[in-house]
C-alpha positions in Angstrom: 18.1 18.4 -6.7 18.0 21.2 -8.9 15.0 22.9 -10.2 15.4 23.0 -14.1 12.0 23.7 -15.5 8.0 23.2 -15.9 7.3 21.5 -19.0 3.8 19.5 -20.3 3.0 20.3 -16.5 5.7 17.8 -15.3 8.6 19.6 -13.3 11.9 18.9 -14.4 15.1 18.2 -11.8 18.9 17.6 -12.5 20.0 15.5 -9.4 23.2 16.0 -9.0 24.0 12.6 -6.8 22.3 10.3 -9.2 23.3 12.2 -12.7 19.7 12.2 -14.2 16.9 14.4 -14.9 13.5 13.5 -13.0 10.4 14.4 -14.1 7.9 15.2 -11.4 4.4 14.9 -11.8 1.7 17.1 -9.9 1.3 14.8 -6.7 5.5 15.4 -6.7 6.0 11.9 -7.2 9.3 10.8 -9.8 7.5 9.4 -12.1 10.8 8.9 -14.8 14.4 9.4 -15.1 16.3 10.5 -18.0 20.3 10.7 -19.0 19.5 14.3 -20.5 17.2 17.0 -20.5 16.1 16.5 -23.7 15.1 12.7 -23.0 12.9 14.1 -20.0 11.1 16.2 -22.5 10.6 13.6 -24.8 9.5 11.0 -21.7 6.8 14.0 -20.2 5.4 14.3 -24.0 4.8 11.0 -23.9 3.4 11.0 -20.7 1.1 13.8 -21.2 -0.3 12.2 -24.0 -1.0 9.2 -22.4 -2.9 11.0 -19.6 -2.5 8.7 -16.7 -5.9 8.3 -15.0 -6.1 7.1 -11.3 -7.4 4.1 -9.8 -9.8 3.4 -7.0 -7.9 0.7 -5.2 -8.9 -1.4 -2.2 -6.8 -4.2 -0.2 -8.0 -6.7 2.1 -5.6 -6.9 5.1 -5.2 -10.2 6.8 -7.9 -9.3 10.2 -10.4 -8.6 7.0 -10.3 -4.9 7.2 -10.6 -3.4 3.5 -8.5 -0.8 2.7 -10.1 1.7 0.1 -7.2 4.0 -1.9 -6.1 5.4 -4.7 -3.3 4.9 -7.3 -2.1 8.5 -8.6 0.9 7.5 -10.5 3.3 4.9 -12.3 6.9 5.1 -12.7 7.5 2.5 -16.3 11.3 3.0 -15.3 11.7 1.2 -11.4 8.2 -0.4 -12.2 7.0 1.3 -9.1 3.9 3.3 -8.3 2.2 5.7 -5.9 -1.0 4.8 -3.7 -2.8 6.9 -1.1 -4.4 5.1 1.1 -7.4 6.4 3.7 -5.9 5.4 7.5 -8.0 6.2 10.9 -5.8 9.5 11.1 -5.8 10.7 7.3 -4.4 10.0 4.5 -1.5 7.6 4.1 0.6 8.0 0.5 3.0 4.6 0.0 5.6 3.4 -3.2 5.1 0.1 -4.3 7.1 -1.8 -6.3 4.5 -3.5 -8.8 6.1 -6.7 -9.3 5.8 -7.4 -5.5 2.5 -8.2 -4.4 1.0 -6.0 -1.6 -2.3 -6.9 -2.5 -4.0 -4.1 -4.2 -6.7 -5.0 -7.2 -9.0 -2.5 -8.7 -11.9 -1.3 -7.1 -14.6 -3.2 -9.0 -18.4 -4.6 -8.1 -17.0 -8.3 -8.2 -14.3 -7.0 -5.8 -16.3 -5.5 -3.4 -18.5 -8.2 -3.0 -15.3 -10.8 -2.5 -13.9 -8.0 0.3 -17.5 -8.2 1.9 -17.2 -12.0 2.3 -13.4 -12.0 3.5 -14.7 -9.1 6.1 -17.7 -11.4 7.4 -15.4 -14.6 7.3 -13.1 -12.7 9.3 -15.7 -12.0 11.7 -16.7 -15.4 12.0 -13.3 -16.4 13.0 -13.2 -14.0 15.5 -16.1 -15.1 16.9 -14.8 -18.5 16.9 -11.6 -17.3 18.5 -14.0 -16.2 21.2 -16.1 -18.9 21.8 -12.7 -21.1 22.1 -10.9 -19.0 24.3 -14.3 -19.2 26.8 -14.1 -23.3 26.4 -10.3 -23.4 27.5 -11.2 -20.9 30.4 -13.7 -23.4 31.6 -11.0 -26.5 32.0 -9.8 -27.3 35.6 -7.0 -28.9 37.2 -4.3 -27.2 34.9 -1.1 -28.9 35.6 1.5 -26.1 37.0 3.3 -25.4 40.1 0.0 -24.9 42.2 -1.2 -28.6 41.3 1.8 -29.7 42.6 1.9 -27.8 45.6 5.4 -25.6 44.7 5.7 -22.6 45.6 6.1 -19.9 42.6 9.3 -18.3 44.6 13.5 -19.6 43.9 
Protein backbone atom coordinates (compact mmCIF):
# COMPACT_ATOMS: atom_id res chain seq x y z
CA UNK A 1 0.00 0.00 0.00
CA UNK A 2 1.04 3.36 -0.59
CA UNK A 3 1.19 6.06 1.90
CA UNK A 4 -0.86 9.13 0.41
CA UNK A 5 -1.67 11.43 3.32
CA UNK A 6 -2.84 12.40 7.02
CA UNK A 7 -6.14 13.92 6.80
CA UNK A 8 -9.03 14.61 9.82
CA UNK A 9 -6.36 12.33 11.65
CA UNK A 10 -7.32 9.27 9.48
CA UNK A 11 -4.19 8.10 7.26
CA UNK A 12 -4.89 7.76 3.76
CA UNK A 13 -3.53 4.62 1.39
CA UNK A 14 -3.82 3.87 -2.36
CA UNK A 15 -3.60 -0.02 -2.57
CA UNK A 16 -2.48 -0.76 -5.53
CA UNK A 17 -3.86 -4.61 -5.63
CA UNK A 18 -7.31 -3.67 -4.67
CA UNK A 19 -7.63 -0.13 -6.65
CA UNK A 20 -9.00 1.81 -3.63
CA UNK A 21 -8.10 4.38 -1.17
CA UNK A 22 -8.29 3.19 2.70
CA UNK A 23 -8.66 5.30 5.33
CA UNK A 24 -6.88 4.22 8.53
CA UNK A 25 -7.83 5.17 11.76
CA UNK A 26 -5.43 5.66 14.88
CA UNK A 27 -5.56 1.92 16.12
CA UNK A 28 -4.40 1.23 12.14
CA UNK A 29 -7.49 -0.52 11.49
CA UNK A 30 -9.28 0.08 7.64
CA UNK A 31 -12.03 1.48 8.69
CA UNK A 32 -13.47 2.50 4.75
CA UNK A 33 -12.65 2.16 1.31
CA UNK A 34 -13.04 4.65 -1.39
CA UNK A 35 -12.83 4.64 -5.50
CA UNK A 36 -10.85 8.05 -5.25
CA UNK A 37 -9.04 10.10 -3.06
CA UNK A 38 -11.42 12.55 -2.90
CA UNK A 39 -14.25 10.05 -1.63
CA UNK A 40 -11.83 9.05 1.23
CA UNK A 41 -11.75 12.65 2.29
CA UNK A 42 -15.25 13.03 2.11
CA UNK A 43 -15.78 9.45 4.07
CA UNK A 44 -12.99 10.60 7.11
CA UNK A 45 -15.10 14.06 7.32
CA UNK A 46 -17.76 12.25 7.95
CA UNK A 47 -16.18 10.02 10.26
CA UNK A 48 -14.57 12.59 12.24
CA UNK A 49 -17.69 14.20 12.77
CA UNK A 50 -19.34 11.34 13.96
CA UNK A 51 -16.58 10.64 16.57
CA UNK A 52 -16.72 6.97 16.98
CA UNK A 53 -16.64 6.27 20.72
CA UNK A 54 -15.61 2.71 21.98
CA UNK A 55 -17.37 0.11 23.67
CA UNK A 56 -16.71 -1.91 26.84
CA UNK A 57 -17.62 -5.31 25.51
CA UNK A 58 -17.84 -8.68 27.35
CA UNK A 59 -18.64 -12.38 25.89
CA UNK A 60 -19.54 -15.29 27.76
CA UNK A 61 -17.63 -18.40 26.29
CA UNK A 62 -19.25 -21.68 26.42
CA UNK A 63 -17.07 -23.17 29.95
CA UNK A 64 -18.70 -19.69 31.45
CA UNK A 65 -15.60 -17.69 31.33
CA UNK A 66 -16.52 -13.87 30.64
CA UNK A 67 -14.52 -12.20 28.38
CA UNK A 68 -14.22 -8.37 29.10
CA UNK A 69 -12.98 -6.20 25.80
CA UNK A 70 -13.28 -3.43 23.88
CA UNK A 71 -14.67 -2.35 20.48
CA UNK A 72 -12.25 0.50 18.90
CA UNK A 73 -13.74 0.66 15.50
CA UNK A 74 -16.49 -0.03 12.70
CA UNK A 75 -15.96 -0.39 9.18
CA UNK A 76 -19.97 0.68 7.63
CA UNK A 77 -18.41 -0.60 4.26
CA UNK A 78 -17.57 -4.86 4.96
CA UNK A 79 -19.92 -4.30 8.11
CA UNK A 80 -16.97 -5.49 10.18
CA UNK A 81 -15.40 -4.24 13.29
CA UNK A 82 -12.33 -4.28 15.59
CA UNK A 83 -12.36 -5.79 19.34
CA UNK A 84 -9.46 -6.10 21.69
CA UNK A 85 -10.01 -8.49 23.90
CA UNK A 86 -7.94 -9.06 27.52
CA UNK A 87 -6.34 -12.92 27.17
CA UNK A 88 -4.12 -14.65 30.13
CA UNK A 89 -0.97 -13.29 28.07
CA UNK A 90 -2.17 -9.73 26.96
CA UNK A 91 -4.11 -8.27 24.78
CA UNK A 92 -5.81 -10.08 21.99
CA UNK A 93 -7.14 -7.50 18.96
CA UNK A 94 -9.82 -9.68 16.54
CA UNK A 95 -12.19 -8.47 13.14
CA UNK A 96 -15.56 -9.45 13.32
CA UNK A 97 -17.91 -9.45 10.79
CA UNK A 98 -21.13 -7.96 12.61
CA UNK A 99 -23.74 -9.80 10.99
CA UNK A 100 -22.22 -13.03 12.39
CA UNK A 101 -22.74 -13.59 15.85
CA UNK A 102 -19.67 -14.16 18.03
CA UNK A 103 -21.44 -13.22 20.97
CA UNK A 104 -20.29 -9.86 22.08
CA UNK A 105 -23.12 -7.43 23.85
CA UNK A 106 -22.40 -4.22 25.61
CA UNK A 107 -20.99 -4.09 28.84
CA UNK A 108 -23.98 -3.16 30.92
CA UNK A 109 -25.18 -3.75 34.80
CA UNK A 110 -28.07 -6.21 33.45
CA UNK A 111 -25.19 -7.93 31.57
CA UNK A 112 -22.97 -8.46 34.12
CA UNK A 113 -25.24 -9.79 36.37
CA UNK A 114 -26.61 -12.40 33.53
CA UNK A 115 -22.53 -13.26 32.91
CA UNK A 116 -22.36 -13.77 36.82
CA UNK A 117 -25.21 -16.42 36.67
CA UNK A 118 -23.88 -18.18 33.40
CA UNK A 119 -20.32 -18.29 35.37
CA UNK A 120 -21.88 -19.94 38.56
CA UNK A 121 -24.17 -22.21 36.35
CA UNK A 122 -21.16 -23.24 34.77
CA UNK A 123 -19.63 -24.03 37.91
CA UNK A 124 -22.38 -26.12 38.96
CA UNK A 125 -22.08 -28.24 36.03
CA UNK A 126 -18.71 -28.83 36.57
CA UNK A 127 -19.27 -29.82 39.83
CA UNK A 128 -21.85 -32.11 38.57
CA UNK A 129 -19.45 -33.42 35.97
CA UNK A 130 -17.51 -34.29 39.03
CA UNK A 131 -19.64 -35.90 41.20
CA UNK A 132 -20.73 -38.21 38.09
CA UNK A 133 -17.46 -39.08 36.92
CA UNK A 134 -16.77 -40.36 40.86
CA UNK A 135 -20.26 -42.44 40.67
CA UNK A 136 -19.12 -44.30 37.28
CA UNK A 137 -15.62 -44.86 39.01
CA UNK A 138 -17.40 -46.66 41.69
CA UNK A 139 -19.20 -49.42 39.30
CA UNK A 140 -17.72 -52.98 39.16
CA UNK A 141 -17.64 -55.87 36.94
CA UNK A 142 -17.12 -53.68 33.65
CA UNK A 143 -17.57 -55.95 30.85
CA UNK A 144 -14.13 -56.04 28.72
CA UNK A 145 -11.54 -58.44 27.80
CA UNK A 146 -10.45 -58.97 31.58
CA UNK A 147 -14.20 -60.16 32.53
CA UNK A 148 -13.83 -62.58 30.02
CA UNK A 149 -10.59 -63.78 30.76
CA UNK A 150 -8.76 -62.56 27.14
CA UNK A 151 -5.77 -61.59 27.01
CA UNK A 152 -5.21 -57.81 25.81
CA UNK A 153 -2.28 -59.17 23.27
CA UNK A 154 -3.12 -60.40 19.12
Amino acid sequence: MLFIKEFMGYKIYYDERKQKFQLENQEGDIVAERDTQAQAEDQAKMLSKQGFKRIKVLRIHDNGVVQLGELTSMNRDDRSAWVITDRRYGKDRQKIHLGSNYGYHEVTEENLAIAEQAKKKCEQIEALTAEIKELKAGLEKRIDLDYFGLSRGY
